[in-house]
C-alpha positions as CSV (number, residue, x, y, z in Angstrom):
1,X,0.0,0.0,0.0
2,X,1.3,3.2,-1.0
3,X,2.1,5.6,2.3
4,X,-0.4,8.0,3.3
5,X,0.3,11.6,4.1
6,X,-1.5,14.5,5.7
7,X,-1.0,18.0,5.6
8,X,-0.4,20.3,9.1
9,X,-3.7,22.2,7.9
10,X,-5.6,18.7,7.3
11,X,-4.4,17.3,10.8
12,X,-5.7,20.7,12.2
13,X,-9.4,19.9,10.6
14,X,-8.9,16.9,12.2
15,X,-8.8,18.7,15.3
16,X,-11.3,20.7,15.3
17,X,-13.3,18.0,14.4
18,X,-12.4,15.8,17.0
19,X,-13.1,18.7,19.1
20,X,-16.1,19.2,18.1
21,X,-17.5,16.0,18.4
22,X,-15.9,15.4,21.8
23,X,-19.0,18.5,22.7
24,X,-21.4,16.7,20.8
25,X,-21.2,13.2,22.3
26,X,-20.8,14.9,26.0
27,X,-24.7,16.6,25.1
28,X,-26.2,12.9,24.5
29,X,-28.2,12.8,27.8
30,X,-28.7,16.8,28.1
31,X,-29.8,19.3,25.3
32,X,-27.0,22.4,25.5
33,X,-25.6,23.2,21.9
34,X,-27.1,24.7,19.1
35,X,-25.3,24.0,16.0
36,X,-25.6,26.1,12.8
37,X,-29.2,27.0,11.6
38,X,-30.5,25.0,14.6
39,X,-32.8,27.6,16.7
40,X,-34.9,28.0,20.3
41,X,-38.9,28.6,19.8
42,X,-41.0,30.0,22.4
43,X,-40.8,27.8,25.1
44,X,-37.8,26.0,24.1
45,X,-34.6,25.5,26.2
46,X,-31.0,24.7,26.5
47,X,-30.4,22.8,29.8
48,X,-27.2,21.8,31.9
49,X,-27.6,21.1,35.5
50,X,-28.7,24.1,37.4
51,X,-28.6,25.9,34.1
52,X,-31.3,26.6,31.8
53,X,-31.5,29.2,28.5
54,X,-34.8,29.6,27.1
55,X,-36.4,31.5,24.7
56,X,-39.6,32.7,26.7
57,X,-42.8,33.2,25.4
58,X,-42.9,37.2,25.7
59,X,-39.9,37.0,23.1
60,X,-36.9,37.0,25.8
61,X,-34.2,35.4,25.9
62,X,-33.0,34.6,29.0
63,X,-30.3,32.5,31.1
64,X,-31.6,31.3,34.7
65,X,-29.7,29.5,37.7
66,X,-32.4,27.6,39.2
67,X,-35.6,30.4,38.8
68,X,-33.1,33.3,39.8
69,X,-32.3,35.3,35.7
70,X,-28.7,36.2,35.5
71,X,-29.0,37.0,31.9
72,X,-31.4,38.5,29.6
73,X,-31.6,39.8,25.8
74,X,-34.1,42.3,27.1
75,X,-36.5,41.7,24.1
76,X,-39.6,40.9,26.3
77,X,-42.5,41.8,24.6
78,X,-45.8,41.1,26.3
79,X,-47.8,38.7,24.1
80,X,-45.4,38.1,21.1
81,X,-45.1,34.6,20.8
82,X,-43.7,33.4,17.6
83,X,-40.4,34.9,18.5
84,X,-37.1,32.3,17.9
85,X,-33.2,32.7,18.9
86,X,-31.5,31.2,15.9
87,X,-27.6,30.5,15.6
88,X,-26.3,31.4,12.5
89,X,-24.0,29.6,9.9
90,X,-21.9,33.2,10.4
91,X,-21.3,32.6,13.3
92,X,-23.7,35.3,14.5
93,X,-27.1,34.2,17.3
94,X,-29.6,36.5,16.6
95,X,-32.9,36.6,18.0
96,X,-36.1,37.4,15.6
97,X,-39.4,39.2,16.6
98,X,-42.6,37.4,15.2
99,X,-42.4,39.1,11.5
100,X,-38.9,37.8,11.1
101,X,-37.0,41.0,12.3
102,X,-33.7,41.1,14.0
103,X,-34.3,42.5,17.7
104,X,-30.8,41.4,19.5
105,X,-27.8,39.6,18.2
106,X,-24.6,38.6,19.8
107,X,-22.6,40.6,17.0
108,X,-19.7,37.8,16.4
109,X,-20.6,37.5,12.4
110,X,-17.1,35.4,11.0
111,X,-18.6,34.7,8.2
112,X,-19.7,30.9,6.6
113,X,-18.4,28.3,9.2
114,X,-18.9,25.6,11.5
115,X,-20.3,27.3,14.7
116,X,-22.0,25.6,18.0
117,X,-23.4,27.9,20.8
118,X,-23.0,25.7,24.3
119,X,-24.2,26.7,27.9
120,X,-21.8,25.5,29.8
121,X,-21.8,23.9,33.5
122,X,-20.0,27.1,34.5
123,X,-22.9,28.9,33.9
124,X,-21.3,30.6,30.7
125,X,-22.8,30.8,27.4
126,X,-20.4,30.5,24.7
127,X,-20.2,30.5,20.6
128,X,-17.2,28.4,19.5
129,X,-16.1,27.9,15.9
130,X,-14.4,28.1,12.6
131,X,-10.5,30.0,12.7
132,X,-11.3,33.5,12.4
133,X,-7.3,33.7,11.0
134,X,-4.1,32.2,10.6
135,X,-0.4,33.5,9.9
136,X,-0.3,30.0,8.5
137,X,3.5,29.5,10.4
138,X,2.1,26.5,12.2
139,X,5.0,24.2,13.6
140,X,5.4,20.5,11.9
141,X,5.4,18.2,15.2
142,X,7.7,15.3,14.8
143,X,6.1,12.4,12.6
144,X,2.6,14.2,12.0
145,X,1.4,13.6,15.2
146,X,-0.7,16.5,16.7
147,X,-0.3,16.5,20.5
148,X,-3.3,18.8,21.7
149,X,-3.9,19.9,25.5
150,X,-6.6,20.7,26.9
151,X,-6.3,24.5,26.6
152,X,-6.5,23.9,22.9
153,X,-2.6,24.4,22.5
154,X,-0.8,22.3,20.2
155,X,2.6,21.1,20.3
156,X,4.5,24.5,19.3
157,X,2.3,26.5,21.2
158,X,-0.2,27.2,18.0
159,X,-3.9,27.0,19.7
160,X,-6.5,25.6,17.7
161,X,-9.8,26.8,19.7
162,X,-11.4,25.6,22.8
163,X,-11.4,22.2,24.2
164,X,-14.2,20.9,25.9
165,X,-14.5,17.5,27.7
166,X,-17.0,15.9,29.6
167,X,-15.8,13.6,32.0
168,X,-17.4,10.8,30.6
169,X,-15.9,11.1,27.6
170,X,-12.7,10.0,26.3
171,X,-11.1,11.3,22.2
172,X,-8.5,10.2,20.4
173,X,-7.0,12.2,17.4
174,X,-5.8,9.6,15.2
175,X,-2.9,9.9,12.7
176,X,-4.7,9.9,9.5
177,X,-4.4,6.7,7.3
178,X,-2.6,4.8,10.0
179,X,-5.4,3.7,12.5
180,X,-2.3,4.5,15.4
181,X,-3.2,7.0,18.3
């Protein structure tokens, strides 16, 4: 078989896929990621724990420990239902009034991209994504392998984006075309 080869910019898709996924499979019991195009409706939540964001009937959005709000879009408006909080392929979460208008929006537009909005079990909501920019002067690790820790550095320092694992969880980033961890 003829050897298979990878490029530094491949491996880092990889990654970020890896990554990715890693949030995905930790939100199998629990709904808390939107992913792009996917939206809250009236009434519709993300939950984690203690920790719920939901799109409220009166057109809020809002973030609640237990009952107590410690976050709101401050779009309340008393009888609109039909309102919907929608993340973006931009990268941008916008929330739309009932005749489709934009009343709030998180203003972090990147453009076309792979983008996941996650409340997190620290109480944080956060939009994680495509790379914004590179100088492209990534560091070749020593026989392909990418050694990633959980800050999201890679070996030379280079950081690839957030890392997020659930203990219950365990990745492996695979060297491609070799089946070897």
């Amino acid at each position: 078989m003829g050897r298979t080869t990878s490029s530094p910019k491949a491996m880092m898709r990889i990654a970020t896929v890896a990554a990715i996924l890693t949030i995905l499979a930790s939100t199998c019991m629990a709904r808390n990621v939107l992913t792009n195009g996917e939206g809250l409706y009236a009434g519709q939540s993300l939950d984690v724990e203690q920790y719920k964001f939901i799109m409220q009937d009166d057109c809020n959005l809002v973030l609640y420990e237990y009952s107590t709000p410690i976050w709101a879009s401050n779009t309340g408006v008393t009888g609109k239902n039909g309102c919907r909080a929608v993340m973006q392929r931009d990268g941008n979460f916008v929330v739309y009034d009932v005749n489709g208008r934009p009343v709030w929006a998180s203003n972090s537009v990147r453009g076309n991209g792979n983008y996941i909005l996650v409340l997190q079990k620290d109480r944080n909501v956060v939009i994680y994504g495509s790379d914004i920019w590179s100088t492209g002067t990534y560091r070749r690790s020593v026989g392909g392998a990418v050694v990633m820790a959980m800050n999201g550095t890679v070996d030379g320092g280079s950081v690839i984006g957030p890392v997020v694992v659930n203990q219950n969880v365990t990745a492996a980033i695979r060297k491609v075309g070799t089946g070897a961890a």
